[in-house]
Biopython code that builds the backbone (N, CA, C, O; Angstrom):
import numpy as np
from Bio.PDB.StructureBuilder import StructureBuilder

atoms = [
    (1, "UNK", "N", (-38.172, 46.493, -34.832)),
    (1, "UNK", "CA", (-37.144, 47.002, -33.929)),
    (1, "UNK", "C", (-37.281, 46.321, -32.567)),
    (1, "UNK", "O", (-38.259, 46.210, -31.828)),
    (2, "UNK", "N", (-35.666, 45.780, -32.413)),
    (2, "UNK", "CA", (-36.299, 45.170, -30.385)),
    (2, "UNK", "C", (-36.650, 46.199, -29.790)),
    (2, "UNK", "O", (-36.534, 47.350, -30.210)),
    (3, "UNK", "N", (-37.097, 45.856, -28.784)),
    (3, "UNK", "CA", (-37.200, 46.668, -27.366)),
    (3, "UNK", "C", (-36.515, 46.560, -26.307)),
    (3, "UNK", "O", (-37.052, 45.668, -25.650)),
    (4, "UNK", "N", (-35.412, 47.058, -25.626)),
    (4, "UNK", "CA", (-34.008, 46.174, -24.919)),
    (4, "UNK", "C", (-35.054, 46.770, -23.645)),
    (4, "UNK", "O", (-35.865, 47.692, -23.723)),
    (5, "UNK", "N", (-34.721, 45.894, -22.458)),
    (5, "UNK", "CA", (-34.799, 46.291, -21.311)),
    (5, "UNK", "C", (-34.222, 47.317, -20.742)),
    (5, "UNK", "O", (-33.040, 47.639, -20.854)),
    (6, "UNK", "N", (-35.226, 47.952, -19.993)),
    (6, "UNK", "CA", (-34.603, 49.058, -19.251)),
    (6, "UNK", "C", (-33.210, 48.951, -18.160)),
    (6, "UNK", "O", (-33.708, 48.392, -17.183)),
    (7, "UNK", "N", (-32.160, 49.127, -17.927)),
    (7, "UNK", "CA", (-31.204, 49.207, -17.065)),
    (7, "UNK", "C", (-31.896, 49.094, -16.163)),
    (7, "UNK", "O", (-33.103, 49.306, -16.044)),
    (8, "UNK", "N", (-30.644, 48.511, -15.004)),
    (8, "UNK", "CA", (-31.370, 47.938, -13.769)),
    (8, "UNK", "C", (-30.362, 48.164, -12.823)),
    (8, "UNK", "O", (-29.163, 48.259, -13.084)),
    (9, "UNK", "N", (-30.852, 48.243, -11.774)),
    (9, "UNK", "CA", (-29.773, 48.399, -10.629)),
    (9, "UNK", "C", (-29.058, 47.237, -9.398)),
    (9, "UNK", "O", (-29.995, 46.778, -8.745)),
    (10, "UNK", "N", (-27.963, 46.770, -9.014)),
    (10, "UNK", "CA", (-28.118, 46.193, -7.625)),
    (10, "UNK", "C", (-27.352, 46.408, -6.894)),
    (10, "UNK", "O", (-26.122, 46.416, -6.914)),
    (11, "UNK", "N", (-28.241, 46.642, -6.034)),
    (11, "UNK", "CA", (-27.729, 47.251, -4.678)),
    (11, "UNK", "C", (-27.068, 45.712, -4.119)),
    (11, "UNK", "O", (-27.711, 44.662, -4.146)),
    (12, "UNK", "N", (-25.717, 45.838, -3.641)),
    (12, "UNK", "CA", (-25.241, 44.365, -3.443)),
    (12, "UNK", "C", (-23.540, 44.998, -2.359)),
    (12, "UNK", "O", (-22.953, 46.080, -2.332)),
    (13, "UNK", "N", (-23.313, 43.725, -1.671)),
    (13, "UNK", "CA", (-21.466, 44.506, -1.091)),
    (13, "UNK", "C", (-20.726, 43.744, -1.677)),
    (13, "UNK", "O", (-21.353, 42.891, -2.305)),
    (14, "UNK", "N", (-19.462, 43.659, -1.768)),
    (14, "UNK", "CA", (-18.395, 42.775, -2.785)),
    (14, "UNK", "C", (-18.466, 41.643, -1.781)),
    (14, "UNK", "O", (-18.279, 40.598, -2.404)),
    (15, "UNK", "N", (-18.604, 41.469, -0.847)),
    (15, "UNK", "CA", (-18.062, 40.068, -0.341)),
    (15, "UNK", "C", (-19.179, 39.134, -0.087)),
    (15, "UNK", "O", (-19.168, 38.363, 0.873)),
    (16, "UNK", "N", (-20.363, 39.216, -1.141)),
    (16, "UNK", "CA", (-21.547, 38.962, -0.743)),
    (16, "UNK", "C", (-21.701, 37.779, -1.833)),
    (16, "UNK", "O", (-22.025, 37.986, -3.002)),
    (17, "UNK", "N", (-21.456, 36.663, -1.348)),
    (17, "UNK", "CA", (-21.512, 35.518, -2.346)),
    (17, "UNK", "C", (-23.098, 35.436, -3.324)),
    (17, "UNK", "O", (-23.170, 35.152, -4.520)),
    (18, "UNK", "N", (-24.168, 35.749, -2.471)),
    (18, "UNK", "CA", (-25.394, 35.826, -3.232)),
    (18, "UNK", "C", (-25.229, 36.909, -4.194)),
    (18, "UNK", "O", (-25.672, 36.509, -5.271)),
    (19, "UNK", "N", (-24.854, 37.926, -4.273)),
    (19, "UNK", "CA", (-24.706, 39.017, -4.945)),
    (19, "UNK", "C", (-24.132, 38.792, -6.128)),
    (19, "UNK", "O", (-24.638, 39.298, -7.130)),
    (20, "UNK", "N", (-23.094, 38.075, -6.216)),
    (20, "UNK", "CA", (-21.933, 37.247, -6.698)),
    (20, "UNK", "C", (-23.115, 36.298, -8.009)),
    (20, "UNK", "O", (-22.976, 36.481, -9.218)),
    (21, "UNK", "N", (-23.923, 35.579, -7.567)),
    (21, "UNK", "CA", (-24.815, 34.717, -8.239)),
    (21, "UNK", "C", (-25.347, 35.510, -9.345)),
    (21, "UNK", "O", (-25.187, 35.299, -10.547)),
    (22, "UNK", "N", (-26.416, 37.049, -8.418)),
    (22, "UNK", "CA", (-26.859, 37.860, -9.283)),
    (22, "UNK", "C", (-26.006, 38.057, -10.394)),
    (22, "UNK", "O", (-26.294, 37.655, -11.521)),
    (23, "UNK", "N", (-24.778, 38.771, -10.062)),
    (23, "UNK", "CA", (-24.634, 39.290, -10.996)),
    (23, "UNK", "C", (-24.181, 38.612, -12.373)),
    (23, "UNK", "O", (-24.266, 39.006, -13.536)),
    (24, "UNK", "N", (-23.679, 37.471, -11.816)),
    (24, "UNK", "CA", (-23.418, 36.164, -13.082)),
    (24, "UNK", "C", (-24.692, 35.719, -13.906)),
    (24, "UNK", "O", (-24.863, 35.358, -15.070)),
    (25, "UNK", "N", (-25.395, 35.873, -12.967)),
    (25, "UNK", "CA", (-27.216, 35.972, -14.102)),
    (25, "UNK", "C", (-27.540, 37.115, -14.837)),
    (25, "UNK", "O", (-28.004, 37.082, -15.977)),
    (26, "UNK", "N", (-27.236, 38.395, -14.026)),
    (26, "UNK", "CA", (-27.527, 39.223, -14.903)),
    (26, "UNK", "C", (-26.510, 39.775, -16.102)),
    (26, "UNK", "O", (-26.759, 40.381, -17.145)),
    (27, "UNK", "N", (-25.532, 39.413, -15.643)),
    (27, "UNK", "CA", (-23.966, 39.107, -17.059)),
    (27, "UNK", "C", (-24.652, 38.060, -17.964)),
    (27, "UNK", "O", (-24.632, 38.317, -19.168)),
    (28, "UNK", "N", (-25.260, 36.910, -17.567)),
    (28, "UNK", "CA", (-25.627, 35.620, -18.697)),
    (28, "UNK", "C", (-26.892, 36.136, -19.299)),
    (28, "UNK", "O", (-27.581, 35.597, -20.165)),
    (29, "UNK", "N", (-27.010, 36.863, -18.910)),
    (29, "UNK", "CA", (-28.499, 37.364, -19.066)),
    (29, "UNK", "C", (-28.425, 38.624, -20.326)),
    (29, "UNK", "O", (-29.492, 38.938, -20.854)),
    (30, "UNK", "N", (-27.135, 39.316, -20.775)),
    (30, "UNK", "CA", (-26.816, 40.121, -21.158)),
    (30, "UNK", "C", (-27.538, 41.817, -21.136)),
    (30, "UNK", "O", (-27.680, 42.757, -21.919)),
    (31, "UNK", "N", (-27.936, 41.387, -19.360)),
    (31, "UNK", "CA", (-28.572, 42.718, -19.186)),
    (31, "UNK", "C", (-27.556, 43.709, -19.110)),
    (31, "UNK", "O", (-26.365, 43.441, -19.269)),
    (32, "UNK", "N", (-28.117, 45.169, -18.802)),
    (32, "UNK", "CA", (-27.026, 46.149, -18.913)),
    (32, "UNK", "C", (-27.197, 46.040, -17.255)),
    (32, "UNK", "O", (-28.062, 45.224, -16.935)),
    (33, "UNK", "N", (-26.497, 46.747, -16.083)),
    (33, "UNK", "CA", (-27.056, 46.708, -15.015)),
    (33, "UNK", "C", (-25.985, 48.231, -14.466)),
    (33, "UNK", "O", (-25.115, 48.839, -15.091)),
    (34, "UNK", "N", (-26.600, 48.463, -12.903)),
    (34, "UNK", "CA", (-25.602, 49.317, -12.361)),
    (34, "UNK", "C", (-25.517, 48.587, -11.212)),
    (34, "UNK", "O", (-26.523, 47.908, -11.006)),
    (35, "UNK", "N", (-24.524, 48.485, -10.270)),
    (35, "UNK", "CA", (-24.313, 48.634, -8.927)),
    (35, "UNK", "C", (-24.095, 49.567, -8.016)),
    (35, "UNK", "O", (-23.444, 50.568, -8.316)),
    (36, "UNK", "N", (-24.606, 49.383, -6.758)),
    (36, "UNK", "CA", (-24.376, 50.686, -5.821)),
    (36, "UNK", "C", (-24.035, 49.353, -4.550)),
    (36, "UNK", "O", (-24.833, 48.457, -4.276)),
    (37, "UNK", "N", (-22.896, 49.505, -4.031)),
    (37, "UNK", "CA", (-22.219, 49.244, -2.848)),
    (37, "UNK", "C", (-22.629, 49.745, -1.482)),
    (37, "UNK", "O", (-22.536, 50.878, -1.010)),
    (38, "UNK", "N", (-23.007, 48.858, -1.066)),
    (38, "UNK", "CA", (-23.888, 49.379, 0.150)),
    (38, "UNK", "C", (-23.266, 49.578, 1.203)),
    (38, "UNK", "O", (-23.581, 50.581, 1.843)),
    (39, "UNK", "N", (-22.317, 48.803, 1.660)),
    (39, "UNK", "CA", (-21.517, 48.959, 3.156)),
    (39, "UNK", "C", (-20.934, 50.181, 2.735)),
    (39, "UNK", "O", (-20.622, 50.370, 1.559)),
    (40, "UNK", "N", (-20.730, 51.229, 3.857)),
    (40, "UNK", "CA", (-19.998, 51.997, 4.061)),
    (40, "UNK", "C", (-20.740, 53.556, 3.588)),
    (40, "UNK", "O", (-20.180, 54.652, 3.620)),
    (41, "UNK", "N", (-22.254, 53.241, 3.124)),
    (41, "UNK", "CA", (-22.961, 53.831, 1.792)),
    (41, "UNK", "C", (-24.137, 54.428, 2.582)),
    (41, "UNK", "O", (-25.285, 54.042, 2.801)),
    (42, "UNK", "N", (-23.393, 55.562, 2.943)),
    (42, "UNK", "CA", (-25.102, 55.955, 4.278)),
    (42, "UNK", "C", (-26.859, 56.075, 3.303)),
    (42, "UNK", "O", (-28.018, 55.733, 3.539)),
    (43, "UNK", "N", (-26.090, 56.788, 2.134)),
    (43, "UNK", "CA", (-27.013, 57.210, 1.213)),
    (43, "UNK", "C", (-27.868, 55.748, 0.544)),
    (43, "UNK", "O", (-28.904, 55.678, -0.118)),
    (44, "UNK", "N", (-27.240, 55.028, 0.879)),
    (44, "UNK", "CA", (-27.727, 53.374, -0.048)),
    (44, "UNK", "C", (-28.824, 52.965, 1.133)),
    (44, "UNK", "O", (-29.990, 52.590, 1.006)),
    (45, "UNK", "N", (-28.088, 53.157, 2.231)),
    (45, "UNK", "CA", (-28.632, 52.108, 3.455)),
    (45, "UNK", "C", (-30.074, 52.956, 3.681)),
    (45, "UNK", "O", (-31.118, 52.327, 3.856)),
    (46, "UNK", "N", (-30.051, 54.550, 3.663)),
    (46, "UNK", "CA", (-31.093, 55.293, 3.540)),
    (46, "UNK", "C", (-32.112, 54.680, 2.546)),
    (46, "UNK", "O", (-33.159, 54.106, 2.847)),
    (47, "UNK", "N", (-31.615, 54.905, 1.311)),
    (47, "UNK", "CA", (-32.976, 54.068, 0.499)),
    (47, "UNK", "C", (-33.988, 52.727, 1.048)),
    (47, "UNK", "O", (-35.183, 52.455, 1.166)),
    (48, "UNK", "N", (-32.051, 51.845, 1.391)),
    (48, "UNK", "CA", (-32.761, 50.869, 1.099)),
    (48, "UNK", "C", (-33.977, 50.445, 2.659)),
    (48, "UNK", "O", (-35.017, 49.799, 2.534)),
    (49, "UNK", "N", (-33.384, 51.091, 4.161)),
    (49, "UNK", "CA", (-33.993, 51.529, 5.006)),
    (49, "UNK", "C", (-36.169, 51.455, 4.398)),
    (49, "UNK", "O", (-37.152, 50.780, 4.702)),
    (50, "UNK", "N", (-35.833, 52.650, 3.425)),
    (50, "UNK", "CA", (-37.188, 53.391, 3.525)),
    (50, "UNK", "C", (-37.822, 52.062, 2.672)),
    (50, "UNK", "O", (-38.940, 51.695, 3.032)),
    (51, "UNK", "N", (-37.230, 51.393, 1.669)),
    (51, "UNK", "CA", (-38.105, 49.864, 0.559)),
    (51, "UNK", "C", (-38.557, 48.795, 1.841)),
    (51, "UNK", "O", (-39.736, 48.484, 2.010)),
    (52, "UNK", "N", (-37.434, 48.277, 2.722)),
    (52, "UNK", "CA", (-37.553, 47.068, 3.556)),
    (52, "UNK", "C", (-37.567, 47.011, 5.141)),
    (52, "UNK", "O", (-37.895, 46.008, 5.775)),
    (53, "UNK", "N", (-37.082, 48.482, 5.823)),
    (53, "UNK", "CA", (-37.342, 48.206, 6.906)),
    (53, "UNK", "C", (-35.719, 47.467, 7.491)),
    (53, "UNK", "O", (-34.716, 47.086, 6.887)),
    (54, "UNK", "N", (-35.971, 47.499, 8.438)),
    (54, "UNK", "CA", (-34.034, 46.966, 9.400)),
    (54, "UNK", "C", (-34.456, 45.519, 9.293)),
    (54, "UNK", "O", (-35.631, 45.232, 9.063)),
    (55, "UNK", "N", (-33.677, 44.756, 9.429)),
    (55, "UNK", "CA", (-32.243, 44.842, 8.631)),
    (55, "UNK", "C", (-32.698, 44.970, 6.894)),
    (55, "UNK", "O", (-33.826, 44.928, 6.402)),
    (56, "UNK", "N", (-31.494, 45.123, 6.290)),
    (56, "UNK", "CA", (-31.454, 45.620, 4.890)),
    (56, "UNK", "C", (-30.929, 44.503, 4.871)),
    (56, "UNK", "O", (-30.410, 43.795, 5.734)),
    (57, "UNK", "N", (-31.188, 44.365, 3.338)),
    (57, "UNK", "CA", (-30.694, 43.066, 2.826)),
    (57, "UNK", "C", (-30.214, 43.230, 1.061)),
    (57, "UNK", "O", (-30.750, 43.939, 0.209)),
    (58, "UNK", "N", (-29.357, 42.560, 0.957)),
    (58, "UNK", "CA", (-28.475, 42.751, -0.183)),
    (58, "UNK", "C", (-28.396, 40.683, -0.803)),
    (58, "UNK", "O", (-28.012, 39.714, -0.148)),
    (59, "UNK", "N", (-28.861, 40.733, -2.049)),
    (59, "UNK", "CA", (-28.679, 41.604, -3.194)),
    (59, "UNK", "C", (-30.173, 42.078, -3.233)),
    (59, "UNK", "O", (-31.135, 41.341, -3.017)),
    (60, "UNK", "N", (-30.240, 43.580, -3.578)),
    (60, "UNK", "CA", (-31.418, 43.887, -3.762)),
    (60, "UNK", "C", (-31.845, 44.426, -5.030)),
    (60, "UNK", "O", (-31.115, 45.355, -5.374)),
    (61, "UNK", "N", (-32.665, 44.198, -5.752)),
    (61, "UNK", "CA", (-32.768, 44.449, -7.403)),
    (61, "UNK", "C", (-33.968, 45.423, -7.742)),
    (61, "UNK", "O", (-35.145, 45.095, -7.588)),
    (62, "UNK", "N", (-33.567, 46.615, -8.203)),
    (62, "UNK", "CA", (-34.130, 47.864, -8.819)),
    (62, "UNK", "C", (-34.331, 47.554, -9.435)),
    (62, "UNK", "O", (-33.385, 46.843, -9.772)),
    (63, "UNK", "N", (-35.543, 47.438, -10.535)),
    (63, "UNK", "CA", (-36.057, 47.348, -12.021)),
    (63, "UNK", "C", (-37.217, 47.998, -11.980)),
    (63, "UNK", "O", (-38.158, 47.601, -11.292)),
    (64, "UNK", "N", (-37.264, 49.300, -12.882)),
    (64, "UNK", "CA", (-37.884, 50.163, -13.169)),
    (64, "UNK", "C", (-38.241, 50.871, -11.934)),
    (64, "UNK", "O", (-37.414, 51.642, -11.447)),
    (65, "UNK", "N", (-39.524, 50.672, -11.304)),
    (65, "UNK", "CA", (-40.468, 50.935, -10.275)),
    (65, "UNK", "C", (-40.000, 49.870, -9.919)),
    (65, "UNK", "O", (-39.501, 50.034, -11.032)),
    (66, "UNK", "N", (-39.646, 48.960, -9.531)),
    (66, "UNK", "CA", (-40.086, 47.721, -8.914)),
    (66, "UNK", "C", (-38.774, 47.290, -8.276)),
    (66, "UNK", "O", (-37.768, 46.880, -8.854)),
    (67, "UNK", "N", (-38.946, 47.438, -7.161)),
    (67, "UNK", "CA", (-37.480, 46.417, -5.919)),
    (67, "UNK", "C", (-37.822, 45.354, -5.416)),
    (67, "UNK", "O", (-38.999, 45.224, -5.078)),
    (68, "UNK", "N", (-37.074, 44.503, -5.262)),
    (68, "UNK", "CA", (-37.020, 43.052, -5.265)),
    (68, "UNK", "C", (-35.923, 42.751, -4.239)),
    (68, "UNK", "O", (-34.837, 43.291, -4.447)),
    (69, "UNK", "N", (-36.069, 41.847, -2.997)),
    (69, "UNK", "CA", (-34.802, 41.307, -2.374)),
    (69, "UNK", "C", (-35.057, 40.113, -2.128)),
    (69, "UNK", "O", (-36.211, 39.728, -2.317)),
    (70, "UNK", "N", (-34.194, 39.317, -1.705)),
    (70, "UNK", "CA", (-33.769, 38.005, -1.255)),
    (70, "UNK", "C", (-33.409, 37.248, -2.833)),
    (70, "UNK", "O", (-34.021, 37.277, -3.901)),
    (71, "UNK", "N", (-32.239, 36.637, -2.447)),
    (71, "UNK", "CA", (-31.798, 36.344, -3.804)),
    (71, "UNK", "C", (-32.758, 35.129, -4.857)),
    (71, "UNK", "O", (-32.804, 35.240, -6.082)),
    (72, "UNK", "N", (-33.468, 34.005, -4.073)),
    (72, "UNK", "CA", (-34.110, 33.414, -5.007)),
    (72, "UNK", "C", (-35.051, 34.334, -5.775)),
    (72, "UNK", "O", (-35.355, 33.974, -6.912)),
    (73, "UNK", "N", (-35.526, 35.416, -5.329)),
    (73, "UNK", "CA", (-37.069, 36.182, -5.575)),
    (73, "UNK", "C", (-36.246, 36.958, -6.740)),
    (73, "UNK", "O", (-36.727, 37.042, -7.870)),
    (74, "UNK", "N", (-35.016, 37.507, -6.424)),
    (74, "UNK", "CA", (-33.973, 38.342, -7.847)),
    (74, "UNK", "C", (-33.918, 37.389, -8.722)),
    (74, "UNK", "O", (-34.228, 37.767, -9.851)),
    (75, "UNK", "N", (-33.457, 35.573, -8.566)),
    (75, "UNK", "CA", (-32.833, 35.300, -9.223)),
    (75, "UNK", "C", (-34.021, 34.977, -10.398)),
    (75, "UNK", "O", (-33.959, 35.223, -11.603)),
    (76, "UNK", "N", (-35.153, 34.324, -9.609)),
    (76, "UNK", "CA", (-36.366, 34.246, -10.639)),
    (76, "UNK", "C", (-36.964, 35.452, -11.393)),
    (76, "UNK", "O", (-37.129, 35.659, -12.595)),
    (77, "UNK", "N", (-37.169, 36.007, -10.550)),
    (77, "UNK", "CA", (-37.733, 37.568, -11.390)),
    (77, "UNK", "C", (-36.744, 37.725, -12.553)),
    (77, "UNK", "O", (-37.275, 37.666, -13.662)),
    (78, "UNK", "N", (-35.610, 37.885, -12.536)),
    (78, "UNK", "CA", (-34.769, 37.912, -13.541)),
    (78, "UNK", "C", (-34.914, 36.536, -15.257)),
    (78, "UNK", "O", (-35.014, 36.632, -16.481)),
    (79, "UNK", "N", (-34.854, 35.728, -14.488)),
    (79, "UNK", "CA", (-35.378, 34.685, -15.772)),
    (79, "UNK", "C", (-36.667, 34.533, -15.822)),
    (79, "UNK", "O", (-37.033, 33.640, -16.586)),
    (80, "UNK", "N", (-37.253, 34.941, -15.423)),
    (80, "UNK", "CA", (-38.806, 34.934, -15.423)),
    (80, "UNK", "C", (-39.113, 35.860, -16.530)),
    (80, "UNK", "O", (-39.820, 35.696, -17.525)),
    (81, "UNK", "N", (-38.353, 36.970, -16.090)),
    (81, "UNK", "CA", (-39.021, 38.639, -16.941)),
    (81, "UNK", "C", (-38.234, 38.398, -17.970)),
    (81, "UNK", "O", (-38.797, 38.300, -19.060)),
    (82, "UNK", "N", (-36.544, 38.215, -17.910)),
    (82, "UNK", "CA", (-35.774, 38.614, -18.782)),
    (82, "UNK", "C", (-35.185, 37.116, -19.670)),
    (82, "UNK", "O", (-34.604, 37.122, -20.756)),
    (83, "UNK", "N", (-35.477, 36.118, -18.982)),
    (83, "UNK", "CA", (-34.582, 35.070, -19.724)),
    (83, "UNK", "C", (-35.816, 33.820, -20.438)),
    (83, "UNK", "O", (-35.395, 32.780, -20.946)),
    (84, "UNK", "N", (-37.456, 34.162, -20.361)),
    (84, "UNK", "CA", (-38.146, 33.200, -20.714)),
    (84, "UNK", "C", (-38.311, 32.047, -20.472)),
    (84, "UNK", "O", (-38.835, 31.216, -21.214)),
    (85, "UNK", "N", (-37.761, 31.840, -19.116)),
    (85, "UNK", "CA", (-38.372, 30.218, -18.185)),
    (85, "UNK", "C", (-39.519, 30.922, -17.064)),
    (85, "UNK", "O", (-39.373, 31.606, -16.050)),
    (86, "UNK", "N", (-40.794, 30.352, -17.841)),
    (86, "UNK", "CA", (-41.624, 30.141, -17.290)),
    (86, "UNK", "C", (-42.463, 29.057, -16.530)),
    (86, "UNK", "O", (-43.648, 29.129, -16.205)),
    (87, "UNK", "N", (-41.350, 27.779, -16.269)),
    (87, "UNK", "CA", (-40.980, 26.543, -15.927)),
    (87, "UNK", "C", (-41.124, 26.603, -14.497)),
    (87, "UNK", "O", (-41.387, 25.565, -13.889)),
    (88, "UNK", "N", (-41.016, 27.450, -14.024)),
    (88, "UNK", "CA", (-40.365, 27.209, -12.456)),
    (88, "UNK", "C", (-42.198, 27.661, -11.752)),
    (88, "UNK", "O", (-43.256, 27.549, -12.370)),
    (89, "UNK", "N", (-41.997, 28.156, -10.332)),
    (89, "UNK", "CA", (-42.901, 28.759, -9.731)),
    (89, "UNK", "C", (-42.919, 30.218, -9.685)),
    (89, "UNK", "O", (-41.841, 30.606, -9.234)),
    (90, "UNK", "N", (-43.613, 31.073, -9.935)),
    (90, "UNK", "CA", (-44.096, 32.258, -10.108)),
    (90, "UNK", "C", (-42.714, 32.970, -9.252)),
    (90, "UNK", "O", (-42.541, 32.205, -8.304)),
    (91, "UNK", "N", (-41.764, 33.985, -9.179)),
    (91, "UNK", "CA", (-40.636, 34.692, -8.764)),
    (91, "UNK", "C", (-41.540, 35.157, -7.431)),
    (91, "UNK", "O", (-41.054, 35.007, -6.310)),
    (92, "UNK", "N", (-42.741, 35.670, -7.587)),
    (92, "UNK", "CA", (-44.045, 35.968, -6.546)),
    (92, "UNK", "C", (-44.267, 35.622, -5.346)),
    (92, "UNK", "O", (-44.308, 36.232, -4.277)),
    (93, "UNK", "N", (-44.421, 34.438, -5.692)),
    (93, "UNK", "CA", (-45.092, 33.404, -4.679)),
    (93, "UNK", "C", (-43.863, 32.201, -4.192)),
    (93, "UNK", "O", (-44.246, 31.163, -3.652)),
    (94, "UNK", "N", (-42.119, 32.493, -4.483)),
    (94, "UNK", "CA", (-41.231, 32.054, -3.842)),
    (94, "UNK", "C", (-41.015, 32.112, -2.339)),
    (94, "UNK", "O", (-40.565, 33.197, -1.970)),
    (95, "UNK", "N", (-41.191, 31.352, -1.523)),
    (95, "UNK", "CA", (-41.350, 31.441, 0.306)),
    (95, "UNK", "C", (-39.971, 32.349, 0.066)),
    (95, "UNK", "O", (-39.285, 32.273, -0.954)),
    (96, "UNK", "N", (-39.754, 33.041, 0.965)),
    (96, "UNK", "CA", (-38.637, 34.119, 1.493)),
    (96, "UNK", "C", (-38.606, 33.842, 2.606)),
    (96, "UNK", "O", (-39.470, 33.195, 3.197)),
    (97, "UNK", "N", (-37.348, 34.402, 3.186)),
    (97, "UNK", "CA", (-36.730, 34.429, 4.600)),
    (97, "UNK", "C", (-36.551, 36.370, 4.771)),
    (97, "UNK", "O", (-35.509, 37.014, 4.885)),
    (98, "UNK", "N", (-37.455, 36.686, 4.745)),
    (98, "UNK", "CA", (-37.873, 38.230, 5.337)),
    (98, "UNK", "C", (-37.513, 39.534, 3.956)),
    (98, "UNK", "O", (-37.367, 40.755, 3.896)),
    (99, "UNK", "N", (-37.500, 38.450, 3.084)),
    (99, "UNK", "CA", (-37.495, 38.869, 1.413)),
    (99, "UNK", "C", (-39.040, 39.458, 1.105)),
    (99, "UNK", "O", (-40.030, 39.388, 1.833)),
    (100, "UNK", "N", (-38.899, 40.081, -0.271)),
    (100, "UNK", "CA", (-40.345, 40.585, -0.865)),
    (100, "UNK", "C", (-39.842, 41.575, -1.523)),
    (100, "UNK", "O", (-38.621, 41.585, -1.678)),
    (101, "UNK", "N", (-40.731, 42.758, -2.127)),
    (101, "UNK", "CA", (-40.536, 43.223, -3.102)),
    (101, "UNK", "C", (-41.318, 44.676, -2.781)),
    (101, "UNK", "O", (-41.685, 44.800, -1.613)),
    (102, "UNK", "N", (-41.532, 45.489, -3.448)),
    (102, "UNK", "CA", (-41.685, 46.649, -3.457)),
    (102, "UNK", "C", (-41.773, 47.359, -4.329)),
    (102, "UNK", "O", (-40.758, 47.279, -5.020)),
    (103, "UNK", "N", (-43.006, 48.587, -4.986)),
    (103, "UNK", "CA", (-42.710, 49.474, -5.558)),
    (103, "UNK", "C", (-41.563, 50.707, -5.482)),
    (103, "UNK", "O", (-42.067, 51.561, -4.753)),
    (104, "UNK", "N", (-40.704, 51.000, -5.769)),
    (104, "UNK", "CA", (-39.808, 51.939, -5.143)),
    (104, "UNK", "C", (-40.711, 53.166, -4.534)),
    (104, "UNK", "O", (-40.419, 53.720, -3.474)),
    (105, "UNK", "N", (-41.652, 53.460, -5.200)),
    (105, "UNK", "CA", (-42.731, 54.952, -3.839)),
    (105, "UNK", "C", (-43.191, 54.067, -2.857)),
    (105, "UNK", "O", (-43.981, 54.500, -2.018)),
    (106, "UNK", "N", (-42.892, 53.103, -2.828)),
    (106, "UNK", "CA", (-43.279, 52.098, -1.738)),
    (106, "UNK", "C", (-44.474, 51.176, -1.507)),
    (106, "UNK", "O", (-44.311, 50.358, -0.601)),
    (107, "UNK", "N", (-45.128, 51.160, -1.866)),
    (107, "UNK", "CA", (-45.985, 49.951, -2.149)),
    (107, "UNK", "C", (-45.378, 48.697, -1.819)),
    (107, "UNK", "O", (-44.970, 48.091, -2.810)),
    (108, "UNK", "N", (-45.163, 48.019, -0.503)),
    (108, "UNK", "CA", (-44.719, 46.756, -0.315)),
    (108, "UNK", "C", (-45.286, 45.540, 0.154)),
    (108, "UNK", "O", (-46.102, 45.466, 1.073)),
    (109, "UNK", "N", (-44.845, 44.617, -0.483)),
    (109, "UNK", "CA", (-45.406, 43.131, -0.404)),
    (109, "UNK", "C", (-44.717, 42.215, 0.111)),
    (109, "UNK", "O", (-44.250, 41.380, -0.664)),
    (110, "UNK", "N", (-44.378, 42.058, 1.896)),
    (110, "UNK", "CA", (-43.187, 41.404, 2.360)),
    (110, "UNK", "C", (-44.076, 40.276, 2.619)),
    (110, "UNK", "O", (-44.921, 40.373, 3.509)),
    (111, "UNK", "N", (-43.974, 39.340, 2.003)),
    (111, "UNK", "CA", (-44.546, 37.484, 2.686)),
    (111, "UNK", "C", (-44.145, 37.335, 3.756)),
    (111, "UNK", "O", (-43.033, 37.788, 4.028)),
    (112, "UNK", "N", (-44.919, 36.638, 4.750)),
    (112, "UNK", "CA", (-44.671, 35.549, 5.841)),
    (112, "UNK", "C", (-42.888, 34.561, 5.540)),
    (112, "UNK", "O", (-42.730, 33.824, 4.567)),
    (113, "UNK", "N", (-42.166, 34.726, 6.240)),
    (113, "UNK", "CA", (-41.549, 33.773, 6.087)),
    (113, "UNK", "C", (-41.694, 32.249, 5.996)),
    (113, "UNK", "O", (-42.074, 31.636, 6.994)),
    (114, "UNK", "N", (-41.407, 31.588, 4.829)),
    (114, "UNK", "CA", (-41.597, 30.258, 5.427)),
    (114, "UNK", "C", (-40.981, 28.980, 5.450)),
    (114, "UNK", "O", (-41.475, 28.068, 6.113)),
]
sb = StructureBuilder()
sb.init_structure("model")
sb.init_model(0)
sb.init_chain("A")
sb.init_seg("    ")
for serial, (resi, resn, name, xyz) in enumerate(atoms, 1):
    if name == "N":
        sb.init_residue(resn, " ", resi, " ")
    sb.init_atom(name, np.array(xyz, "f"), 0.0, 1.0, " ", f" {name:<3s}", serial, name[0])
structure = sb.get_structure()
């Protein structure tokens, strides 16, 4: 019997071209996913507030326990975990621009920009 991945969430706004990327990966990807729309979304900006700290940043990717922002760090984590290229550099250890990741109870791991 497979084992399908657990549903996943992204927090993303419609006019957000990176968001836009995600979600065409996670469509090619034939994950199931949800979105939550953040502008306008006191309750979103609250969460996402308490994972990253001001500014918030979108696209941001829920999977299981585990939040993820800045779009290269989504886009790898995603083919990394879900699509089997293990080709590239670790989704981990991708330099970010004030990106990183997080347990959702919070446990966070924001890198140095670089």
């Amino acid at each position: 019997m497979l084992a399908y991945p657990p549903r996943v969430t992204l927090y993303e706004a419609h006019d957000c071209w990176k968001c836009v990327e995600v979600r065409e990966l996670l469509d090619r990807l034939g994950l199931e996913y949800d979105t939550v729309q953040t502008r306008g979304n006191a309750e979103a900006k609250a969460f996402m507030l308490q994972l990253m700290g001001d500014p918030v940043q979108v696209p941001t990717l829920i999977d299981g326990d585990l939040a993820i922002w800045d779009r290269r760090r989504v886009m790898a984590y995603l083919e990394q975990t879900y699509g089997g290229d293990t080709s590239g550099t670790p989704w981990r250890e991708l330099p970010t621009f004030k990106g990183g990741s997080c347990s959702v109870e919070g446990a966070c791991e924001v890198p140095a920009a670089n």
